[in-house]
C-alpha atoms as a printed R data frame, in Angstrom:
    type eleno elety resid chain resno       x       y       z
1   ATOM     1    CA   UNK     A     1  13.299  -4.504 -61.298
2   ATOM     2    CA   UNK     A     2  13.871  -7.612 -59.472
3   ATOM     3    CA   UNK     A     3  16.498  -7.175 -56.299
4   ATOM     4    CA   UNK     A     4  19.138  -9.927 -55.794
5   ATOM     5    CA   UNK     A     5  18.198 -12.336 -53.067
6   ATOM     6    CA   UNK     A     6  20.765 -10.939 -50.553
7   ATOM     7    CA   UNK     A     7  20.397  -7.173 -51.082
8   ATOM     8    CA   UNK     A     8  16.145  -8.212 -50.890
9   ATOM     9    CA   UNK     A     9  17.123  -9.905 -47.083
10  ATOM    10    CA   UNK     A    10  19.293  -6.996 -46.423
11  ATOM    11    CA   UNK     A    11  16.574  -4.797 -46.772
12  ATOM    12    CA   UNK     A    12  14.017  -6.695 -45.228
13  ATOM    13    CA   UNK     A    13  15.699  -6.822 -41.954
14  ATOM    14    CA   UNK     A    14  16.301  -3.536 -41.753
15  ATOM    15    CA   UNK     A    15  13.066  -2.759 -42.231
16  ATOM    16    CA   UNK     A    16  12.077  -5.435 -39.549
17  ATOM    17    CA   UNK     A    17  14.726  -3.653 -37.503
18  ATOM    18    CA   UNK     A    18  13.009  -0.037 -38.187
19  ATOM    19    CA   UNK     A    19   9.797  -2.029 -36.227
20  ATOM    20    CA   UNK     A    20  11.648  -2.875 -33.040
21  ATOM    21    CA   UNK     A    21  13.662   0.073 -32.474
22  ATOM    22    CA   UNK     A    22  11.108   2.382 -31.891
23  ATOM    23    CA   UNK     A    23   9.781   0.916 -29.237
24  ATOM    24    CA   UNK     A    24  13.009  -0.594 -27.651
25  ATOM    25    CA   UNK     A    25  14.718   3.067 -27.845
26  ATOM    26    CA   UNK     A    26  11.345   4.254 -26.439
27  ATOM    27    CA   UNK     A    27  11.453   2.175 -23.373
28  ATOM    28    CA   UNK     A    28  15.546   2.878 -22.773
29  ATOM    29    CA   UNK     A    29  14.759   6.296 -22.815
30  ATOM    30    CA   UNK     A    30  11.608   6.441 -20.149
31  ATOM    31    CA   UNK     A    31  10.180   8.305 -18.923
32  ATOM    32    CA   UNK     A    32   9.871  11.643 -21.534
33  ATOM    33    CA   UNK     A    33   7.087  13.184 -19.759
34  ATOM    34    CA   UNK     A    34   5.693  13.066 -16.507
35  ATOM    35    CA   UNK     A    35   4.531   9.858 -14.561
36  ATOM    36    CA   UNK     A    36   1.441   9.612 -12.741
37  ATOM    37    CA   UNK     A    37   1.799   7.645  -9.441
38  ATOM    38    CA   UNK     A    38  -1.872   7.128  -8.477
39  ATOM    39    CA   UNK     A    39  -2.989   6.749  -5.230
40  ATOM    40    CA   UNK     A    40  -6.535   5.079  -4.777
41  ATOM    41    CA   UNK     A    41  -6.990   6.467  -1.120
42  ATOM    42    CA   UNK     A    42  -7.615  10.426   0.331
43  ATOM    43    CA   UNK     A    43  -4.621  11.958   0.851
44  ATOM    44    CA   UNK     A    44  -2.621  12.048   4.187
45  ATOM    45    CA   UNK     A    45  -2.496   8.130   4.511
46  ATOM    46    CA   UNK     A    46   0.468   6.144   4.872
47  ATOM    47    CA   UNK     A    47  -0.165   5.051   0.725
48  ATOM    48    CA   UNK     A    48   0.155   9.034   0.149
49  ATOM    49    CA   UNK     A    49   3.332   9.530   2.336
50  ATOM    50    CA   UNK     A    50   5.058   6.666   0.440
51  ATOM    51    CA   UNK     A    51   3.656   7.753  -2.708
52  ATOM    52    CA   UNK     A    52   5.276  11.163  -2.350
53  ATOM    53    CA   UNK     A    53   8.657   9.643  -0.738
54  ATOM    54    CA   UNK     A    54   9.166   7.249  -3.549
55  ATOM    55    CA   UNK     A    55   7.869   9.760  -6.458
56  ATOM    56    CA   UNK     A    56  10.191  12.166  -5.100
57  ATOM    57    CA   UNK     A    57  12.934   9.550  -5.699
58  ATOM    58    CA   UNK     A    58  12.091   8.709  -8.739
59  ATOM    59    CA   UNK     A    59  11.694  12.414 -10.058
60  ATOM    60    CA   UNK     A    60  15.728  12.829  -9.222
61  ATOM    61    CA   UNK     A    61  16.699   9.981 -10.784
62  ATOM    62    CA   UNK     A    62  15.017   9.884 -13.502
63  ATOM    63    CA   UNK     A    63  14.725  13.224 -14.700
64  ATOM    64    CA   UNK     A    64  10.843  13.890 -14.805
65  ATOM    65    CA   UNK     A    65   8.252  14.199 -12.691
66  ATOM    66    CA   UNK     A    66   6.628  11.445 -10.639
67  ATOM    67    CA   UNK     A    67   3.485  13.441  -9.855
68  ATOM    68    CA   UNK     A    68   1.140  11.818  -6.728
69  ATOM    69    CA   UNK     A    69  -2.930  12.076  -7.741
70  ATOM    70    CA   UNK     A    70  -5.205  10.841  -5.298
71  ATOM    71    CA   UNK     A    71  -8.293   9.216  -6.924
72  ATOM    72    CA   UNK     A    72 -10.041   7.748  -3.277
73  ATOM    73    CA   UNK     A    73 -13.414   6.013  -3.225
74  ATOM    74    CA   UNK     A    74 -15.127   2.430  -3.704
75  ATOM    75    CA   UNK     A    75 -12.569   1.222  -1.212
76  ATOM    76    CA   UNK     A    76 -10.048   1.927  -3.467
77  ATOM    77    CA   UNK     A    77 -11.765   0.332  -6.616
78  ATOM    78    CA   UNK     A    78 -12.199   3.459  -8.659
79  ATOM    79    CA   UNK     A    79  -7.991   4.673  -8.784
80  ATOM    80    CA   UNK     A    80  -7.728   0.938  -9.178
81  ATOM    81    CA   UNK     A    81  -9.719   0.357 -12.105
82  ATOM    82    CA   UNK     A    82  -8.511   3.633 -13.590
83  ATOM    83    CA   UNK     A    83  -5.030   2.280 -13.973
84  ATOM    84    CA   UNK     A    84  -6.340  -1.049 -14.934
85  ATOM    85    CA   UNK     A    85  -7.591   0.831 -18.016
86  ATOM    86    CA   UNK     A    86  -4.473   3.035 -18.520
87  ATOM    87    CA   UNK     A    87  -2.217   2.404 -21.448
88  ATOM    88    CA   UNK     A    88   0.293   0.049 -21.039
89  ATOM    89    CA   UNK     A    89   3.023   2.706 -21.681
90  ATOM    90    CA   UNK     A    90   4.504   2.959 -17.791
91  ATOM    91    CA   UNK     A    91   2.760   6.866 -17.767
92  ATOM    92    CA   UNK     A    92   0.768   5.679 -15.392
93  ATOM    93    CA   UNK     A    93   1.247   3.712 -11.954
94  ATOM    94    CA   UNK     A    94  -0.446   2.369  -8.968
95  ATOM    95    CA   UNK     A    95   0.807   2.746  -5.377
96  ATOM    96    CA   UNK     A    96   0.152  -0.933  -4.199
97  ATOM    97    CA   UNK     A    97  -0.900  -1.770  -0.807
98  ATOM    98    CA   UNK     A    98  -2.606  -4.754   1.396
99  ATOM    99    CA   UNK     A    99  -5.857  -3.286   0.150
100 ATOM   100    CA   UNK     A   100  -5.765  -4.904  -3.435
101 ATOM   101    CA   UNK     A   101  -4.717  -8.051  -1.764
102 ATOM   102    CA   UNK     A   102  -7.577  -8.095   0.506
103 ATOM   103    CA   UNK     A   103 -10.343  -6.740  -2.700
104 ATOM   104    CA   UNK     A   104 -10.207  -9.847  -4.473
105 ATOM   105    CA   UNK     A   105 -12.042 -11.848  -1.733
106 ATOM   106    CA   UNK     A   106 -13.742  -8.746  -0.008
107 ATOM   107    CA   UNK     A   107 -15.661  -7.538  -3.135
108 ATOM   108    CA   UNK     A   108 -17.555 -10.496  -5.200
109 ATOM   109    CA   UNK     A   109 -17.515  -8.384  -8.623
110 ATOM   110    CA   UNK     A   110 -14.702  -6.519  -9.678
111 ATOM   111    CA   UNK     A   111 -14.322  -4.724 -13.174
112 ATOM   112    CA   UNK     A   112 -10.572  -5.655 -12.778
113 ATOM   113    CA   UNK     A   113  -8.763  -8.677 -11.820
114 ATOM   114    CA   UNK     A   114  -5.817  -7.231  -9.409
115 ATOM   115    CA   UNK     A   115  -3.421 -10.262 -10.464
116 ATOM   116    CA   UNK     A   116  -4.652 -10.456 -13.861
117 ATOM   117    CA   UNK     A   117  -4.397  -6.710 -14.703
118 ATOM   118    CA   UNK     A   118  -1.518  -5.777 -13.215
119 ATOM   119    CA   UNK     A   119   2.001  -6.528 -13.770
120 ATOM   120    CA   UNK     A   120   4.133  -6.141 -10.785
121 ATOM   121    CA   UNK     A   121   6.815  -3.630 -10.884
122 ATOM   122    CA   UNK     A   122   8.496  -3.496  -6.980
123 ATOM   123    CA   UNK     A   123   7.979  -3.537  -3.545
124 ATOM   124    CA   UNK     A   124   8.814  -0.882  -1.054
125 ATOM   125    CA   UNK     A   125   8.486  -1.095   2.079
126 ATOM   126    CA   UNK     A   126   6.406  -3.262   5.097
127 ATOM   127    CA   UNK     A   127   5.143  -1.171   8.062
128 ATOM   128    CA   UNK     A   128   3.099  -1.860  11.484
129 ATOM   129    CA   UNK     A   129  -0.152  -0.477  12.242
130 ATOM   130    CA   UNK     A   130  -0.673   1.297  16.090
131 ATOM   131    CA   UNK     A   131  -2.982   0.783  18.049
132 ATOM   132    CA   UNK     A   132  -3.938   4.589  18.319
133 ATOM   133    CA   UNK     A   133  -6.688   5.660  21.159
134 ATOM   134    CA   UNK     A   134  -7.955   9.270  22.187
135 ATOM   135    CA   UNK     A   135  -6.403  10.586  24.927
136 ATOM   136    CA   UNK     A   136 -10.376  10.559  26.353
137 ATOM   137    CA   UNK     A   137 -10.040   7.132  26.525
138 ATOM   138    CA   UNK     A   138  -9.142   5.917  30.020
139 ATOM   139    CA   UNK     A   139  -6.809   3.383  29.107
140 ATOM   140    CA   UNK     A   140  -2.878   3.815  29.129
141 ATOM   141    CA   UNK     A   141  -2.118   0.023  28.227
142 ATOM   142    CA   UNK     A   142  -3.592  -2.510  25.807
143 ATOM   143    CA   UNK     A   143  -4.541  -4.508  29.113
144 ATOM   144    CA   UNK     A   144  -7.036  -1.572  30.047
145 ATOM   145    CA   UNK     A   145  -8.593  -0.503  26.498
146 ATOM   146    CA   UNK     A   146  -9.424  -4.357  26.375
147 ATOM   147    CA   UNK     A   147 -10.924  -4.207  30.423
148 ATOM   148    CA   UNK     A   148 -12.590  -0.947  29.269
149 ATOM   149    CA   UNK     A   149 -14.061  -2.135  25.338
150 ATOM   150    CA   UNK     A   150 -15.575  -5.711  27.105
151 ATOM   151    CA   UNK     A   151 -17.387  -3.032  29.950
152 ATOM   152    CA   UNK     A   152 -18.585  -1.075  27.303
153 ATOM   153    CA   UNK     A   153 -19.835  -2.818  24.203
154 ATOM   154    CA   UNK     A   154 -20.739  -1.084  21.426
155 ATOM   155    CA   UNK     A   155 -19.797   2.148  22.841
156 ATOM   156    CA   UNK     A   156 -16.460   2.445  20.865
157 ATOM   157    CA   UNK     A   157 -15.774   3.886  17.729
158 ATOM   158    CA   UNK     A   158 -13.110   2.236  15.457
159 ATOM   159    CA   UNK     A   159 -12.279   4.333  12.537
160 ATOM   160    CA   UNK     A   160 -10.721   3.100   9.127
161 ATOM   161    CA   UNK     A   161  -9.143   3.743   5.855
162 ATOM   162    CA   UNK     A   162 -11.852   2.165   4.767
163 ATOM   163    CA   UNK     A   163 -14.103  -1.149   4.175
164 ATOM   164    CA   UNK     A   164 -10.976  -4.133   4.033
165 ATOM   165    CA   UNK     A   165  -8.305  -1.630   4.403
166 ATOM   166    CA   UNK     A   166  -5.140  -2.614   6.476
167 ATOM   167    CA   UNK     A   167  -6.378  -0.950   9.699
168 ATOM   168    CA   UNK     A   168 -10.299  -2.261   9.362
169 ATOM   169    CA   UNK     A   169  -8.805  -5.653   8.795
170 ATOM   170    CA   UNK     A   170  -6.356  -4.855  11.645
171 ATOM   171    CA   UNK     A   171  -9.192  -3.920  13.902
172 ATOM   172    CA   UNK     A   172 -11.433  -6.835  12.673
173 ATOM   173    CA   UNK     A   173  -8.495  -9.303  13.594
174 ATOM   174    CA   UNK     A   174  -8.741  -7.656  17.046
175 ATOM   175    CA   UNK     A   175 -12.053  -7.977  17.703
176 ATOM   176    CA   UNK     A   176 -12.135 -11.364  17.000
177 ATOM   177    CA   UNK     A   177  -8.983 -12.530  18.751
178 ATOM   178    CA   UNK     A   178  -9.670 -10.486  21.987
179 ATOM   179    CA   UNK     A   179 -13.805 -10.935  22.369
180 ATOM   180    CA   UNK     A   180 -14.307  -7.274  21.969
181 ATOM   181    CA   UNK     A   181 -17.108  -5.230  20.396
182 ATOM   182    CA   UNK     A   182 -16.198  -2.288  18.288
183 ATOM   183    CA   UNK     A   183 -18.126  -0.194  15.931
184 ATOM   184    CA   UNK     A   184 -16.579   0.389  12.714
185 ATOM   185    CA   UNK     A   185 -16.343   3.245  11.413
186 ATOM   186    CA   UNK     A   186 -14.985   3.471   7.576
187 ATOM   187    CA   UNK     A   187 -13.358   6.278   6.002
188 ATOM   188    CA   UNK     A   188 -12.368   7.377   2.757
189 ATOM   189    CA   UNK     A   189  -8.651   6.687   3.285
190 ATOM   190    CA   UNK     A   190  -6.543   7.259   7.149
191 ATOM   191    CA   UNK     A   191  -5.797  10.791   6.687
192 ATOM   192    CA   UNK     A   192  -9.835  11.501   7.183
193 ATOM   193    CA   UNK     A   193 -10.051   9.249   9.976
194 ATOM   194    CA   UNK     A   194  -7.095  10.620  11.896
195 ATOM   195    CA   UNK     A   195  -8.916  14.226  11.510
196 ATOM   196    CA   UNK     A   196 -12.029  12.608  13.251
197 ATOM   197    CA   UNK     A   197  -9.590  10.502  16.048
198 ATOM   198    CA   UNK     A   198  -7.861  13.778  16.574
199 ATOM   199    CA   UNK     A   199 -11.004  15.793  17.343
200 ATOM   200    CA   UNK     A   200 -12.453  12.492  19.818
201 ATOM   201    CA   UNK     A   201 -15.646  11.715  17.324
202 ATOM   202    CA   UNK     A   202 -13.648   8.491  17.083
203 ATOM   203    CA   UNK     A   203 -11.898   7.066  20.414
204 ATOM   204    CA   UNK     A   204  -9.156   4.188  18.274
205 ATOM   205    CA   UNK     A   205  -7.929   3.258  14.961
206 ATOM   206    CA   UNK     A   206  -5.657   1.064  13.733
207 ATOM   207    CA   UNK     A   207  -3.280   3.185  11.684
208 ATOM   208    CA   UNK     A   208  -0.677   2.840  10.092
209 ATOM   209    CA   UNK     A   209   2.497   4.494  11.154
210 ATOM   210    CA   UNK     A   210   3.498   6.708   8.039
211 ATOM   211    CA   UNK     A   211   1.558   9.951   8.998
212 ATOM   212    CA   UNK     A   212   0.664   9.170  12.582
213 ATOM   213    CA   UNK     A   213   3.518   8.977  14.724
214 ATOM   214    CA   UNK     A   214   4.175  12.327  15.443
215 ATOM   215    CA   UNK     A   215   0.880  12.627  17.235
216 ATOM   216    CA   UNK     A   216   1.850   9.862  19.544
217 ATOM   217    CA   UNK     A   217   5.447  11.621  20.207
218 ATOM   218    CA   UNK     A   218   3.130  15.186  20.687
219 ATOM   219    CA   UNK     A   219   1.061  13.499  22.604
220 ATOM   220    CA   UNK     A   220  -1.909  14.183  20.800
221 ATOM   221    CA   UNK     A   221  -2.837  10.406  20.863
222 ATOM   222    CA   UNK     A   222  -1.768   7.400  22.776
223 ATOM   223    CA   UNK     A   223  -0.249   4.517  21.250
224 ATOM   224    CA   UNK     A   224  -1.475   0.859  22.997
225 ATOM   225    CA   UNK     A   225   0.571  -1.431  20.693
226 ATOM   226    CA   UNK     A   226   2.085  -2.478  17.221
227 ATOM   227    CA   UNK     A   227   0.684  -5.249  15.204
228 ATOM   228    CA   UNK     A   228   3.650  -6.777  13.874
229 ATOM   229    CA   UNK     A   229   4.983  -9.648  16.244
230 ATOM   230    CA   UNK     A   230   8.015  -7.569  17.031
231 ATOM   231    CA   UNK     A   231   8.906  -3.606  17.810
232 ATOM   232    CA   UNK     A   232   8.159  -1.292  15.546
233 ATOM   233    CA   UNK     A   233  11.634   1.158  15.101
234 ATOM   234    CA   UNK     A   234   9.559   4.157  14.736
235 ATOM   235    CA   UNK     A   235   8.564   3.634  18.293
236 ATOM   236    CA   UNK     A   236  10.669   1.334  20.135
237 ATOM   237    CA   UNK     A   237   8.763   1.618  23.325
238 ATOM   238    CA   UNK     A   238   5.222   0.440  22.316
239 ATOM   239    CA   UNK     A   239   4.587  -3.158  22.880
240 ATOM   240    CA   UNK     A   240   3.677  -5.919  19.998
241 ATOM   241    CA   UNK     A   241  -0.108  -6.485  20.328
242 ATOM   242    CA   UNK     A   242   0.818 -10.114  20.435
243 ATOM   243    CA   UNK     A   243   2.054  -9.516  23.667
244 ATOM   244    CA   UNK     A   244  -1.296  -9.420  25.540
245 ATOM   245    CA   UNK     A   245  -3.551 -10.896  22.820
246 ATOM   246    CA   UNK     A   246  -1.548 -14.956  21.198
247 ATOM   247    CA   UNK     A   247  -1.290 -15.245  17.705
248 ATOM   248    CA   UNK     A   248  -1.875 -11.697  16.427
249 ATOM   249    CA   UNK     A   249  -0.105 -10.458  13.686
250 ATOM   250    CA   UNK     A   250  -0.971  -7.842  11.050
251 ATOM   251    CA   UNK     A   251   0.994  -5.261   9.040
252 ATOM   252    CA   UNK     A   252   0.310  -3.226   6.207
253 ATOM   253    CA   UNK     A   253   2.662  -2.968   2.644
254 ATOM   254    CA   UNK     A   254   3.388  -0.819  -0.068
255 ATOM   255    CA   UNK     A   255   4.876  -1.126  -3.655
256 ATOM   256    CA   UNK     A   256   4.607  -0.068  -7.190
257 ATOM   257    CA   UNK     A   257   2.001  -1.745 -10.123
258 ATOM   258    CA   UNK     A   258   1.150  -0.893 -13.698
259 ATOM   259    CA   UNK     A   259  -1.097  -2.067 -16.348
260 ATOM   260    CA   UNK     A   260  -0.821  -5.686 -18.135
261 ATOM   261    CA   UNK     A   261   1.507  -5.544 -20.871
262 ATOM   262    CA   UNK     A   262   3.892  -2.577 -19.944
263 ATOM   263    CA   UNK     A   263   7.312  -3.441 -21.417
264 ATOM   264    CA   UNK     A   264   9.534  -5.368 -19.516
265 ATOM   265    CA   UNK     A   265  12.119  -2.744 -20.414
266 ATOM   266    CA   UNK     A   266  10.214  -0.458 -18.209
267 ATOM   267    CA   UNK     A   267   9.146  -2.408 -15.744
268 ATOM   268    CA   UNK     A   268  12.451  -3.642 -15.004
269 ATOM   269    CA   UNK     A   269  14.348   0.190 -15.248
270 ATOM   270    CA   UNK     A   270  12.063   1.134 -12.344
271 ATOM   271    CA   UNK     A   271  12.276  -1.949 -10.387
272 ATOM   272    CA   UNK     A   272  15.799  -0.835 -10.564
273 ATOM   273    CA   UNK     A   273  15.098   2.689  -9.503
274 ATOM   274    CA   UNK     A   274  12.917   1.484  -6.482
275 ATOM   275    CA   UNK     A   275  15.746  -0.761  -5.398
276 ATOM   276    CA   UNK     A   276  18.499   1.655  -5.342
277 ATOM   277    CA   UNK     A   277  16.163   3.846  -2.880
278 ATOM   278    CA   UNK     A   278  16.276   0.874  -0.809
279 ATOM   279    CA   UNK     A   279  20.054   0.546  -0.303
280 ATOM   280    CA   UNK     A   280  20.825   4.666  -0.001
281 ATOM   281    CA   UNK     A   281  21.238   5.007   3.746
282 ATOM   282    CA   UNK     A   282  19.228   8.480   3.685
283 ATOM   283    CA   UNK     A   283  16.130   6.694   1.510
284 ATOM   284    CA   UNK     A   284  16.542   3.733   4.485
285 ATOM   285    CA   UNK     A   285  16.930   6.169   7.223
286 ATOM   286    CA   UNK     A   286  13.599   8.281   6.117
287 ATOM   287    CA   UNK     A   287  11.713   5.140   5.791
288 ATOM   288    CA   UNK     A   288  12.423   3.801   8.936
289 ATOM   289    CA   UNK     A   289  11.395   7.004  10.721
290 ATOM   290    CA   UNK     A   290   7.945   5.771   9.788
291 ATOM   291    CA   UNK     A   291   8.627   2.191  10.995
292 ATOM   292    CA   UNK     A   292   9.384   0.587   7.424
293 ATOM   293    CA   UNK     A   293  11.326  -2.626   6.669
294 ATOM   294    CA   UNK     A   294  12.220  -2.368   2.899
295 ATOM   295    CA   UNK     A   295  10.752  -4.820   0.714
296 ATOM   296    CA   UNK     A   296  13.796  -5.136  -1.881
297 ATOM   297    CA   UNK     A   297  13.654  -7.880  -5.149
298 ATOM   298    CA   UNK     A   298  12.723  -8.509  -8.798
299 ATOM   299    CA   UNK     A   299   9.033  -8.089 -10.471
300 ATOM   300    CA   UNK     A   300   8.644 -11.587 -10.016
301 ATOM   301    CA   UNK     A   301   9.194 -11.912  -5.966
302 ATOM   302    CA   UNK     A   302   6.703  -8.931  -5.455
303 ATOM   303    CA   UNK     A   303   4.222 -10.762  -7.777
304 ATOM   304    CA   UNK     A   304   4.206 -13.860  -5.622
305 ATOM   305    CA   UNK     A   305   3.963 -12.278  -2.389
306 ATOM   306    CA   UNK     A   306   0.944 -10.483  -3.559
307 ATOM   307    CA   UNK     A   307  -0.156 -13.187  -4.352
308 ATOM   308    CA   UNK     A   308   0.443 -15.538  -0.804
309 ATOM   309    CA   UNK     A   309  -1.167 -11.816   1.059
310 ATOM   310    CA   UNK     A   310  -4.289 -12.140  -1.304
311 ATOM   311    CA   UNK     A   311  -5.096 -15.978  -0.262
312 ATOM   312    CA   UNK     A   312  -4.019 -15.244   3.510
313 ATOM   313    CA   UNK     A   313  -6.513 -12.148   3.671
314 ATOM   314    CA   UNK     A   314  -8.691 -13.892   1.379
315 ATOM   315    CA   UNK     A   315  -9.351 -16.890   4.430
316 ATOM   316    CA   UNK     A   316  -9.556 -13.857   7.040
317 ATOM   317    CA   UNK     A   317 -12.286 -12.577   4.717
318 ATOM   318    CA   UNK     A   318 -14.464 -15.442   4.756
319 ATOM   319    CA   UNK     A   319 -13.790 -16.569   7.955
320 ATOM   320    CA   UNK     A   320 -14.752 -13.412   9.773
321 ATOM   321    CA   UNK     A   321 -17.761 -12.801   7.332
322 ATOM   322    CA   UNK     A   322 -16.504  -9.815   6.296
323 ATOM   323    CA   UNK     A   323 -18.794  -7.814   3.464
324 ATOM   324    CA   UNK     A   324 -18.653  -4.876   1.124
325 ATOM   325    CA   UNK     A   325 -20.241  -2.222   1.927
């Protein structure tokens, strides 16, 4: 039986329609299970504190679970890659930080390409590393730990997060800027390095402050400076590092990424979500404790600036001779 031309377009759209909905109605109604957030570092870091502060937001206001999993190792390559390889369904995330920015130049063969692979969903939040030494250290003041690291050469360990994380590059930066002689000491993320600072087998890092604070306000360690080129609020009366040494500057960041090709639709509901953490006074007062300026905007403005902090870190790289390990 032959259908009349208009009934025959009638149907055909709706079937055409039946195609679309699916998937549109699927991404309006994400998540309908629980999210994974990975984090490509050990746990106790400043990407693990974030993690868990943001997933926690997300969990309220969304209505499922944004569950943390720590997948550390290859200087972050293997959670990395993992994700790279996840579906493209928003199930599974990646807690972004200076470390993927710095990859591209630091490791010469990747099985990912970080701006390729990913699609950027938001930024969170910009935060200072500290200068962090021992209390066995006899040196109160940035001024002294520099006297101190030129009389002893070699003699100083400088723990990590690992190879081209934010506080090896940090500490790299330093070396080079003040003439000093450090031996680096990389870790499988900054919660295992701050064990080792803690118990004196390592006498500095340059942390980040998520996760280390407190043990300068116990005084379990000393704080020398910040590496940002102004105060950091979580601790108001350590000096910028630019202070004593021109032209430093260094800070660590953290935001959200999933694979290529996630829908827009749920890309942009939790670029939303992230956003509205960063205007709630409580979200902006908890993230400041940790000396965080929020990183608020679109997909698109957290694509570029990953993309300006992977050429900037890319020259550091190559100028300083940096390798893989």
């Amino acid at each position: 039986m032959k259908l009349p031309r208009r009934r025959f377009l009638h149907l055909a759209g709706a079937a055409a329609g039946a195609c679309v909905l699916p998937r549109t109605a699927h991404a309006i109604d994400y998540p309908t299970r629980p999210v994974r957030i990975i984090v490509a570092v050990a746990a106790g870091g400043g990407a693990d504190i974030i993690a868990r502060v943001i997933g926690q937001w997300l969990s309220e206001r969304l209505g499922q679970q944004f569950i943390v999993e720590n997948r550390p190792g290859g200087g972050t390559n293997i959670g990395t890659e993992m994700v790279a390889r996840a579906p493209a369904d928003g199930y599974t995330l990646l807690l972004v930080n200076l470390t993927h920015a710095i990859n591209a130049t630091l490791y010469e063969k990747l099985n990912y390409n970080f701006i390729r692979d990913f699609a950027p969903v938001a930024g969170i939040v910009g935060v200072s590393n500290v200068v962090e030494v021992h209390p066995s250290v006899p040196a109160k003041t940035l001024p002294e730990f520099i006297a101190y690291a030129k009389a002893n050469p070699g003699k100083i360990n400088m723990g990590s997060a690992g190879n081209g994380s934010s506080s090896h590059m940090a500490g790299e930066l330093f070396k080079m800027l003040a003439g000093v002689n450090l031996v680096h000491v990389p870790y499988r993320g900054q919660g295992p390095a701050m064990t080792d600072l803690l118990g004196g087998q390592l006498q500095v890092i340059f942390a980040t402050t998520p996760g280390t604070t407190e043990f300068v306000r116990a005084g379990k360690l000393n704080a020398l400076a910040v590496t940002t080129a102004t105060h950091a609020d979580a601790l108001p009366d350590v000096p910028p590092l630019a202070d004593f040494v021109p032209g430093y500057e260094s800070s660590q960041w953290y935001g959200l990424g999933a694979p290529k090709n996630t829908p827009a639709e749920i890309v942009d509901k939790l670029n939303r979500e992230v956003n509205a953490a960063l205007v709630d006074p409580k979200m902006k007062a908890r993230l400041a404790e940790f000396g965080g300026t929020v990183m608020p905007g679109p997909p698109a403005d957290f694509g570029r600036f990953i993309a300006e902090e992977t050429q900037k870190w890319g020259k550091v790289v190559k100028f300083a001779g940096i390798k893989a390990d």
